[in-house]
GUKEKE-191535 format. One record per residue: residue number from 1; residue in one letter; x, y, z of N, C-alpha, C in turn. Coordinates in steps of 0.2 Angstrom, whole numbers, plus 5000, padded with zeros to 4 digits. Atoms other than C-alpha are relative to their C-alpha. Example, Ala and Ser with C-alpha at 12.3 -4.5 7.8 and 13.67 -1.06 7.14 Angstrom:
REM residues 2
+-----+--------+------+------+------+------+------+------+------+------+------+
| num | residu |   nu |   nv |   nw |  cau |  cav |  caw |   cu |   cv |   cw |
+-----+--------+------+------+------+------+------+------+------+------+------+
|   1 |      A | 5004 | 4994 | 5000 | 5062 | 4978 | 5039 | 5004 | 5006 | 5000 |
|   2 |      S | 4996 | 4994 | 4999 | 5068 | 4995 | 5036 | 4996 | 5005 | 5003 |
+-----+--------+------+------+------+------+------+------+------+------+------+
This chain:
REM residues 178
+-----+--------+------+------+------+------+------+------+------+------+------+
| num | residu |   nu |   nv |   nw |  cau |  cav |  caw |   cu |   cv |   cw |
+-----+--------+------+------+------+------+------+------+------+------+------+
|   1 |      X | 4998 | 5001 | 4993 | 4891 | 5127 | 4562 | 5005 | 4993 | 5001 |
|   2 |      X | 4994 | 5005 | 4998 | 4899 | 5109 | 4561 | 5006 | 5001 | 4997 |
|   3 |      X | 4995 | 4999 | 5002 | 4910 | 5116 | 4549 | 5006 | 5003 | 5003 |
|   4 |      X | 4998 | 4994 | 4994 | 4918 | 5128 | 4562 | 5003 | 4996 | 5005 |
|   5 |      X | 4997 | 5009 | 4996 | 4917 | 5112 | 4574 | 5006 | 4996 | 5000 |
|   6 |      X | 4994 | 5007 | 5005 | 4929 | 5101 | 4563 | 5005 | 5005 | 4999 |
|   7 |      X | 4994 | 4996 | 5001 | 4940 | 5116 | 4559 | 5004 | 5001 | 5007 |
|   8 |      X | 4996 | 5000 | 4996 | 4941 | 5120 | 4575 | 5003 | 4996 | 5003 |
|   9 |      X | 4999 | 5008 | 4997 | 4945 | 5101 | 4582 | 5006 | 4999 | 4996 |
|  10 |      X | 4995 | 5000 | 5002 | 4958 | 5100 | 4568 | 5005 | 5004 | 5001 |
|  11 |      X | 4993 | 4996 | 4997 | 4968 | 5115 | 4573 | 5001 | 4999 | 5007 |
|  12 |      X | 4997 | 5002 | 4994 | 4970 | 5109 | 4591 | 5002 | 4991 | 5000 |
|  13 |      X | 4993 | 5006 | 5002 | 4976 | 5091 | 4584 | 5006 | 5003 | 4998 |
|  14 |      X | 4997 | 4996 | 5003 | 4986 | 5101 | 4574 | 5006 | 5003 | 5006 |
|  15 |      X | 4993 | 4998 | 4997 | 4995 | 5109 | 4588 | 4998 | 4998 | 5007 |
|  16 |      X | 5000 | 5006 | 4993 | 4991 | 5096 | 4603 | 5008 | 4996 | 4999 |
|  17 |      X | 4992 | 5004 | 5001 | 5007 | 5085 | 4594 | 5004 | 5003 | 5003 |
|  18 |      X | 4995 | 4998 | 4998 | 5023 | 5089 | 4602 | 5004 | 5002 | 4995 |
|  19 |      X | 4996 | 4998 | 5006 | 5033 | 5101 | 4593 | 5005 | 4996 | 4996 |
|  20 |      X | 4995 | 5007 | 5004 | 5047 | 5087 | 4591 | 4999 | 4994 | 4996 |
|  21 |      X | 5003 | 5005 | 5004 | 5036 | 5075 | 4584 | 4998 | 5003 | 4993 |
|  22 |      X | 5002 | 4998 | 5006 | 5032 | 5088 | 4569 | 5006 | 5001 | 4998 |
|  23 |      X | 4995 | 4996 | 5002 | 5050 | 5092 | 4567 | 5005 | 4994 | 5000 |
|  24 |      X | 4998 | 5006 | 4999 | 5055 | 5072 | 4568 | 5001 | 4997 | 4993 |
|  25 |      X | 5003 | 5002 | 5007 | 5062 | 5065 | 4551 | 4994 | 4994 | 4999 |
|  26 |      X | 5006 | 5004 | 5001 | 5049 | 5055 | 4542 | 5000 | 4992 | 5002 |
|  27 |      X | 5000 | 5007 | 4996 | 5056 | 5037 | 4548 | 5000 | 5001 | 5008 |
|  28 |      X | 4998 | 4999 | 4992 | 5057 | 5043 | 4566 | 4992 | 4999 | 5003 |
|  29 |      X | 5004 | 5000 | 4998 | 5041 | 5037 | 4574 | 5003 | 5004 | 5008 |
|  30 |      X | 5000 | 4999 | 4991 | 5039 | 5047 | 4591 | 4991 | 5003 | 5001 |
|  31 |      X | 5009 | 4999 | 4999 | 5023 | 5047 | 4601 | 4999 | 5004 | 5003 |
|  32 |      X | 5003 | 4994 | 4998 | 5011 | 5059 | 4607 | 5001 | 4997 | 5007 |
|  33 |      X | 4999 | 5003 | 4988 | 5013 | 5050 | 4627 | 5006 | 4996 | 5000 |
|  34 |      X | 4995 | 5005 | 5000 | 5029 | 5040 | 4632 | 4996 | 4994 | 5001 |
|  35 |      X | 5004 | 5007 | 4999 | 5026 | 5021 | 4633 | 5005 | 4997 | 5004 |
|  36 |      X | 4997 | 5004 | 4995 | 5032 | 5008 | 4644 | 5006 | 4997 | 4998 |
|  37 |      X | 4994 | 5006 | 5001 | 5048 | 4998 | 4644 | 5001 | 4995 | 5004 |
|  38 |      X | 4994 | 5005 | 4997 | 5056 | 4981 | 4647 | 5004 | 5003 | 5005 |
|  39 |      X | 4992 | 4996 | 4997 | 5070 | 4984 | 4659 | 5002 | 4993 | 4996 |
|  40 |      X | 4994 | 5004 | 5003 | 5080 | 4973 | 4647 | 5006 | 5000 | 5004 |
|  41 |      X | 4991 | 5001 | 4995 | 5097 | 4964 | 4654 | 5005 | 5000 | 4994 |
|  42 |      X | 4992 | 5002 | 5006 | 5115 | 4966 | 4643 | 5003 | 5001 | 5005 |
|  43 |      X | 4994 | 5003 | 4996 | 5130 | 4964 | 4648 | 5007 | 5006 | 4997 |
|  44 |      X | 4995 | 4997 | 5003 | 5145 | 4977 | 4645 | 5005 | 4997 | 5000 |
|  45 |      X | 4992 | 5004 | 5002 | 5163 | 4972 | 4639 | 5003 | 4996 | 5004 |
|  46 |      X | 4996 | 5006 | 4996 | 5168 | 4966 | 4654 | 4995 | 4996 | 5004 |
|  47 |      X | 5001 | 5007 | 4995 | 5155 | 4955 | 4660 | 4993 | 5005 | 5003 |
|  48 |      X | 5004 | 4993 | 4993 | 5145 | 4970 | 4672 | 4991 | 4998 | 4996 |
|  49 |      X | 5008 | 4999 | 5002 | 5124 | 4968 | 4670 | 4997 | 5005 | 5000 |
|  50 |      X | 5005 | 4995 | 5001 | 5114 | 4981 | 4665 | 4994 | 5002 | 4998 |
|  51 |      X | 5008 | 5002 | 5004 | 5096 | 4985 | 4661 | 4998 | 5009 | 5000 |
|  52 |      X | 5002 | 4993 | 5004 | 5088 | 5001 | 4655 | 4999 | 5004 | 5006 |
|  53 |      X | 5003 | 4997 | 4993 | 5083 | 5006 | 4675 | 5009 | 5003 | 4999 |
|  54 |      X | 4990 | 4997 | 4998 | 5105 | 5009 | 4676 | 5001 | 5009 | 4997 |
|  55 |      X | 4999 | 4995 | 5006 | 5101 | 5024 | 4663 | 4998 | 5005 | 5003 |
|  56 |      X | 5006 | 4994 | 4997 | 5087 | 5035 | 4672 | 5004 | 5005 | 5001 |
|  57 |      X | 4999 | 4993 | 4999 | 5088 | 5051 | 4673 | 5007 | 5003 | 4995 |
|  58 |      X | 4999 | 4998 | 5004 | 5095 | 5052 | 4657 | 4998 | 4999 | 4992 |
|  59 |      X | 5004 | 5003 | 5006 | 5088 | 5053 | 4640 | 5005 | 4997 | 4996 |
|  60 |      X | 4995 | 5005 | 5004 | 5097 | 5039 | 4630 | 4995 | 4998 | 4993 |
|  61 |      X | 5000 | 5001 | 5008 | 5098 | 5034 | 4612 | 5001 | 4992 | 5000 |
|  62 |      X | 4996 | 5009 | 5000 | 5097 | 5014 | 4613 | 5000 | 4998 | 4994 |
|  63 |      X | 4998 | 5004 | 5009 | 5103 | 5007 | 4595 | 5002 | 4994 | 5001 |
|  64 |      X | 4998 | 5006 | 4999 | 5102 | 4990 | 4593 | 5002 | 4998 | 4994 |
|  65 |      X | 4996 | 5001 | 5006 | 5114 | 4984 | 4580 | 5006 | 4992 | 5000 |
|  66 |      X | 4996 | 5007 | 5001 | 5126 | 4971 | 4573 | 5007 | 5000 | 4994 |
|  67 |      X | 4994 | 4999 | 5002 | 5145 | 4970 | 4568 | 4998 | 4998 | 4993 |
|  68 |      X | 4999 | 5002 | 5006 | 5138 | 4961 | 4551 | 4994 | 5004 | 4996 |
|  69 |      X | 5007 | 4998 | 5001 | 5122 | 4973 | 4548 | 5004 | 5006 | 4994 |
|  70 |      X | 4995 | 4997 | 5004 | 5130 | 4984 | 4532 | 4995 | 5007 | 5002 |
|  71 |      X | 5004 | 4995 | 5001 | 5118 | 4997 | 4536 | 5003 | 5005 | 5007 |
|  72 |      X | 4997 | 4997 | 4993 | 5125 | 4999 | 4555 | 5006 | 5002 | 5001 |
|  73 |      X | 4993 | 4999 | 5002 | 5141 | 4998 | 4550 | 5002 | 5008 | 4997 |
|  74 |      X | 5002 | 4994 | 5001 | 5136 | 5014 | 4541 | 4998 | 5006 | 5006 |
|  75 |      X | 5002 | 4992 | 4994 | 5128 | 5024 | 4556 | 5004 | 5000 | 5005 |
|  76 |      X | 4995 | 5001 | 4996 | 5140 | 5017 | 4568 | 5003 | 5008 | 5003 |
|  77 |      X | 4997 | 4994 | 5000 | 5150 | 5032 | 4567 | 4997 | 5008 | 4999 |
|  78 |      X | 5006 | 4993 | 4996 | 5136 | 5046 | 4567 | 5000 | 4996 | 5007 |
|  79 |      X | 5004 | 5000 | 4994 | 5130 | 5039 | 4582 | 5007 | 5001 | 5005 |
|  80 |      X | 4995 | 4997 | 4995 | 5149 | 5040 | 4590 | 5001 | 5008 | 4999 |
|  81 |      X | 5000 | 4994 | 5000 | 5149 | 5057 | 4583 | 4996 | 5006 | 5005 |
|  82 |      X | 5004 | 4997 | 4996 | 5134 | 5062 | 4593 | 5002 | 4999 | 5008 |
|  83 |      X | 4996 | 5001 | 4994 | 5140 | 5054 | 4608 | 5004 | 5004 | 5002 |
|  84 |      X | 4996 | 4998 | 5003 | 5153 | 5064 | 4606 | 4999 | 5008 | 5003 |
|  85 |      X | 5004 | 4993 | 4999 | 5143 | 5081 | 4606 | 4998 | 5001 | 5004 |
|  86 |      X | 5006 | 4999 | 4995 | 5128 | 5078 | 4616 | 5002 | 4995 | 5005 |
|  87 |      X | 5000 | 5003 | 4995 | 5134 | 5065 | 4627 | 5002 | 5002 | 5007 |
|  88 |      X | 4999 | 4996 | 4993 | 5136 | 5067 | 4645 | 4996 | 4997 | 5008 |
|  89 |      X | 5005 | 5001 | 4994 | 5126 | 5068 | 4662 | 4990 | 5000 | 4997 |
|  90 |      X | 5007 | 4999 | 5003 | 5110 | 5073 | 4652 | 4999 | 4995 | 4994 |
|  91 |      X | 5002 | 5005 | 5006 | 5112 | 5061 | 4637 | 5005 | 4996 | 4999 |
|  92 |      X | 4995 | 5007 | 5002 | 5121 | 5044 | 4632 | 4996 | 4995 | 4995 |
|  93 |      X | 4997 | 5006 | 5006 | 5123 | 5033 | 4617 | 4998 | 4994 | 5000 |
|  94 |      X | 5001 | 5006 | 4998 | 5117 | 5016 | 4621 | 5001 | 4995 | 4995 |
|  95 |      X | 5002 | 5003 | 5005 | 5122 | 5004 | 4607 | 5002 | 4993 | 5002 |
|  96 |      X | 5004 | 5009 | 4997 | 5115 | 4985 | 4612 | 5004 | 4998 | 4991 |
|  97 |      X | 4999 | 5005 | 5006 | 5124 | 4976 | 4600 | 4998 | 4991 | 5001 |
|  98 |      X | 5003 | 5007 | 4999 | 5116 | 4958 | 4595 | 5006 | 4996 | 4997 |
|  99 |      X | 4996 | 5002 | 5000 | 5131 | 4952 | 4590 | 5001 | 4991 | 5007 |
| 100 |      X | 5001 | 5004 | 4995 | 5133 | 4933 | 4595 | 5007 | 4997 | 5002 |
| 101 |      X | 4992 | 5000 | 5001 | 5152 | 4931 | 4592 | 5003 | 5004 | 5006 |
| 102 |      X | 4997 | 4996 | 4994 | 5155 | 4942 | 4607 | 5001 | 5007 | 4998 |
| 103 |      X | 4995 | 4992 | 4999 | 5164 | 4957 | 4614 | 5006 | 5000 | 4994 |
| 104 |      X | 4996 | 5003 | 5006 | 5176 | 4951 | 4601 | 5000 | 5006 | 4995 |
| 105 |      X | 5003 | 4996 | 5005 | 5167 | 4957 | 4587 | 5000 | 5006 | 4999 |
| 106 |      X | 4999 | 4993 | 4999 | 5164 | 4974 | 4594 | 5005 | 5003 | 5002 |
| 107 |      X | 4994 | 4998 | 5001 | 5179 | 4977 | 4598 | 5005 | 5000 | 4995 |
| 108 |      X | 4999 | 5001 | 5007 | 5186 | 4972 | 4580 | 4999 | 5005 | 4998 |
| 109 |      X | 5003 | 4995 | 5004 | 5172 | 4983 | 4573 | 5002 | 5006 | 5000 |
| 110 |      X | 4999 | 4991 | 4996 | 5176 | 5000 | 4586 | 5008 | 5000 | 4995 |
| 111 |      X | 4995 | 4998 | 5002 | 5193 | 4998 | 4579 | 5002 | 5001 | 4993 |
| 112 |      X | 5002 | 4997 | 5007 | 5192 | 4998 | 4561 | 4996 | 5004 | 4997 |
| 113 |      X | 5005 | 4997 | 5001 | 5180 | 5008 | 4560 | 5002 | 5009 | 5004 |
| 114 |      X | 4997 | 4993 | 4997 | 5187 | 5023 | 4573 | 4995 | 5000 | 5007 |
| 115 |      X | 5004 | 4999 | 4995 | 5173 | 5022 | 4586 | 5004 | 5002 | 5007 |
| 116 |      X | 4994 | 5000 | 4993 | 5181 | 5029 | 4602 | 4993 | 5004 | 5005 |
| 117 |      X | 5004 | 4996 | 4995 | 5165 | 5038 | 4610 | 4995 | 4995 | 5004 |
| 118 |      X | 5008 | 5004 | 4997 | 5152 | 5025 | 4613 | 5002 | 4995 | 5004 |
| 119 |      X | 5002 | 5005 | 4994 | 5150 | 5012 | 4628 | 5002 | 4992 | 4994 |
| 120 |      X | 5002 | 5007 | 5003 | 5151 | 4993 | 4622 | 4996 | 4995 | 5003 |
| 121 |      X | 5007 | 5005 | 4996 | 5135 | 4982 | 4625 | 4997 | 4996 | 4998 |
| 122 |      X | 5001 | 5002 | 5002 | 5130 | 4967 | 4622 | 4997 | 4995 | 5002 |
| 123 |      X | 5006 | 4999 | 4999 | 5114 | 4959 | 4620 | 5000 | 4989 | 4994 |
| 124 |      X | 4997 | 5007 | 5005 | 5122 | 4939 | 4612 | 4993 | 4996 | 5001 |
| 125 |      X | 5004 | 5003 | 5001 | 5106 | 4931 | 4615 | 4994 | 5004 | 4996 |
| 126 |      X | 5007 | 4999 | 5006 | 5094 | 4942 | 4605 | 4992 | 5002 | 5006 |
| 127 |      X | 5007 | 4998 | 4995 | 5082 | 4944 | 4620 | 4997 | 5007 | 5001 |
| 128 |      X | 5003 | 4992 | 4998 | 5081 | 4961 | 4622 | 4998 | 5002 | 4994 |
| 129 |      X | 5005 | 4999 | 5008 | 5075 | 4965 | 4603 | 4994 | 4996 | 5000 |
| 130 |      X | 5007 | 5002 | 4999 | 5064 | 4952 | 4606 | 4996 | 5005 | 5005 |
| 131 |      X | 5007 | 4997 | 4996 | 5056 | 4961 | 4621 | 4998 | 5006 | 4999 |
| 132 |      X | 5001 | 4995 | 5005 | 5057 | 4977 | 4611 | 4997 | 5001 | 4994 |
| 133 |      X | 5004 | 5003 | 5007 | 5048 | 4970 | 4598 | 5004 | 5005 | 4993 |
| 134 |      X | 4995 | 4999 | 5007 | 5063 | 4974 | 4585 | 4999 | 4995 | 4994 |
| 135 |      X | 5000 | 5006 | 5005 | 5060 | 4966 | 4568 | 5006 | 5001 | 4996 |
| 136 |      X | 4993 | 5001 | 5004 | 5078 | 4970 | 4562 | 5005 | 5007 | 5003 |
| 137 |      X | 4994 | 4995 | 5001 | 5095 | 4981 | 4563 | 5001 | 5005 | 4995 |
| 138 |      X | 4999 | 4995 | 4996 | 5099 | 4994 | 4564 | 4993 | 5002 | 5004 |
| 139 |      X | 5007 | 4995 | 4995 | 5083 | 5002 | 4577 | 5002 | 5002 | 5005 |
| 140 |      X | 4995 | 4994 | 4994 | 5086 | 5015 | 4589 | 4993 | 5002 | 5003 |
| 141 |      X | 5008 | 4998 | 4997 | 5073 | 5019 | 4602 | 5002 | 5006 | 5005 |
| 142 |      X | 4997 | 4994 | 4998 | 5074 | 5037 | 4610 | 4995 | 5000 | 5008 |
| 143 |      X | 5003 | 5000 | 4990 | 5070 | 5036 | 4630 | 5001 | 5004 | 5004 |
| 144 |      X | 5004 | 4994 | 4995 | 5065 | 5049 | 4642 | 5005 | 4997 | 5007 |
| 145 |      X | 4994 | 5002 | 4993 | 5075 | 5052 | 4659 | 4995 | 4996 | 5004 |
| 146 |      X | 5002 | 5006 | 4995 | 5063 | 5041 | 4668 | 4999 | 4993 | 4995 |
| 147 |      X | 4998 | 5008 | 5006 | 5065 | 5025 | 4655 | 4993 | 5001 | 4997 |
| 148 |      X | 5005 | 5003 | 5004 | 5049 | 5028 | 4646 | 5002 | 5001 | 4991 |
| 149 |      X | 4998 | 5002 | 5006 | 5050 | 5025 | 4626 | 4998 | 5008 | 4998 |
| 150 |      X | 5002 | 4993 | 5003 | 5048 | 5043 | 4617 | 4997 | 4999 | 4994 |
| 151 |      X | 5000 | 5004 | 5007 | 5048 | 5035 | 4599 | 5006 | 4996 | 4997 |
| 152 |      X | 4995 | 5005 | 5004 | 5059 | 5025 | 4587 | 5001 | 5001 | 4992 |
| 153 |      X | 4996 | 5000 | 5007 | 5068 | 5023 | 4571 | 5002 | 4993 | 4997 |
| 154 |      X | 4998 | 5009 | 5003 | 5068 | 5006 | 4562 | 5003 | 5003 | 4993 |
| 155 |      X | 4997 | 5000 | 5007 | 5082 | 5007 | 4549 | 5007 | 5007 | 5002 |
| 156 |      X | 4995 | 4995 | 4998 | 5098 | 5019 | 4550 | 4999 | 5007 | 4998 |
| 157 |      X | 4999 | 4991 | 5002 | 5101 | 5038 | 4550 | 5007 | 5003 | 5003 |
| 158 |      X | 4994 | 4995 | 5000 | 5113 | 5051 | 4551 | 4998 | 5005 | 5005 |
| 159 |      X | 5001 | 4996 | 4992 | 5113 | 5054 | 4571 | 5002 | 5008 | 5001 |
| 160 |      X | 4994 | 4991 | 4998 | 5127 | 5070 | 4570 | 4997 | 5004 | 4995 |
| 161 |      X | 5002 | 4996 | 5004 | 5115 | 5079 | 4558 | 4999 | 5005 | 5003 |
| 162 |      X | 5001 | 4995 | 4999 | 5113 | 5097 | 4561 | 4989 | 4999 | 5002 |
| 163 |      X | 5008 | 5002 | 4996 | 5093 | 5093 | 4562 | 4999 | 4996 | 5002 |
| 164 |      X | 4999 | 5004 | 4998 | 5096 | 5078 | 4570 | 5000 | 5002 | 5008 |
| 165 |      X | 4999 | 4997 | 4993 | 5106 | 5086 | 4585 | 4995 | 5006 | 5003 |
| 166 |      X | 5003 | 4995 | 4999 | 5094 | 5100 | 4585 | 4995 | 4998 | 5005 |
| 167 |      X | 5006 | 5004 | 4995 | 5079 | 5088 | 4589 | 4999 | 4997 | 5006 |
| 168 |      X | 4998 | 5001 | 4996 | 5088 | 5080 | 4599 | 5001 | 5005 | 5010 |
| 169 |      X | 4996 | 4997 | 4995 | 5096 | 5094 | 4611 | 4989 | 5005 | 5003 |
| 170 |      X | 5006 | 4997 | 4997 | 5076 | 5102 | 4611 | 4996 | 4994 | 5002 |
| 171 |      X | 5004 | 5004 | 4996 | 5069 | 5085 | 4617 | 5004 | 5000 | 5006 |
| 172 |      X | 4996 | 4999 | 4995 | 5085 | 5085 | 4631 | 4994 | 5006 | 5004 |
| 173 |      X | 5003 | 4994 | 4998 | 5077 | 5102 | 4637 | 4994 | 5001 | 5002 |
| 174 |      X | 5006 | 5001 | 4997 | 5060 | 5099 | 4640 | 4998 | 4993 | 5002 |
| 175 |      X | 5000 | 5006 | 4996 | 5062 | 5081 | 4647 | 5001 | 5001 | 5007 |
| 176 |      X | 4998 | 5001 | 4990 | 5060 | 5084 | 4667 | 5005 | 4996 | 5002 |
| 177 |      X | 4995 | 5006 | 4996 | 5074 | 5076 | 4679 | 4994 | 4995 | 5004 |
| 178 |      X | 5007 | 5004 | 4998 | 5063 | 5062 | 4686 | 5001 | 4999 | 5009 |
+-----+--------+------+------+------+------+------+------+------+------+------+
């Protein structure tokens, strides 16, 4: 009888998770319930303030990155890729660069590099990683159309992936408009 019990109990953890959370590469944390967010404040290219409340009622990819991170420099270009694809009224790119050197720098970067799809955002004091509890660059946190946090990514990937965007486009489609 216990045995029955336990089996049963395992198979309804088993398929309680969220399909996309079994279908999530293996660095991708995503959680079984959304979590809270900061409304963190950045600033875009020209000065303008913006906080994670600006986004809602889109699911957005916030990447918090840095012109000299060798790693970022690497994903960089998948994640404008994706932009690119998926982006839109339903989903946007958000890349918080901590960059302390300025818009400068990001602009330098976007141009030798090719970046033409993604926003420019900047985050020169470092506070918003801090209240994101970021321990390093590249980290990308994937947020629900009402600002709640879905999961995260500490370290880089390859956004424009065919399984990437897949996961992507089936989390889009069952995230409610808020």
């Amino acid at each position: 009888m216990t045995r029955i019990i336990f089996q049963t109990f395992a198979l309804l953890l088993a398929t309680a998770a969220p399909v996309w959370a079994q279908e999530a590469p293996q660095n991708f944390a995503l959680y079984d319930a959304p979590k809270p967010l900061p409304d963190i404040r950045f600033s875009d290219a020209g000065g303008k303030q913006f906080g994670l409340a600006d986004f809602r009622g889109k699911v957005v990819l916030l990447n918090i990155w840095a012109t000299w991170c060798v790693p970022c420099r690497t994903e960089m270009p998948t994640l404008d890729r994706l932009q690119a694809r998926l982006g839109g009224a339903d989903f946007e790119v958000v890349p918080l660069s901590i960059d302390r050197q300025g818009v400068s720098a990001i602009d330098d970067f976007y141009r030798k590099v090719g970046i033409v799809h993604l926003g420019k955002y900047l985050d020169a004091d470092g506070e918003s990683a801090d209240h994101l509890q970021m321990m390093g660059v590249p980290a990308t946190l994937l947020i629900n159309r009402q600002g709640r946090e879905l999961g995260r990514l500490v370290g880089p990937a390859e956004w424009d992936s065919p399984e990437m965007i897949a996961i992507l486009a089936r989390i889009m489609a069952r995230e409610p408009a808020p």
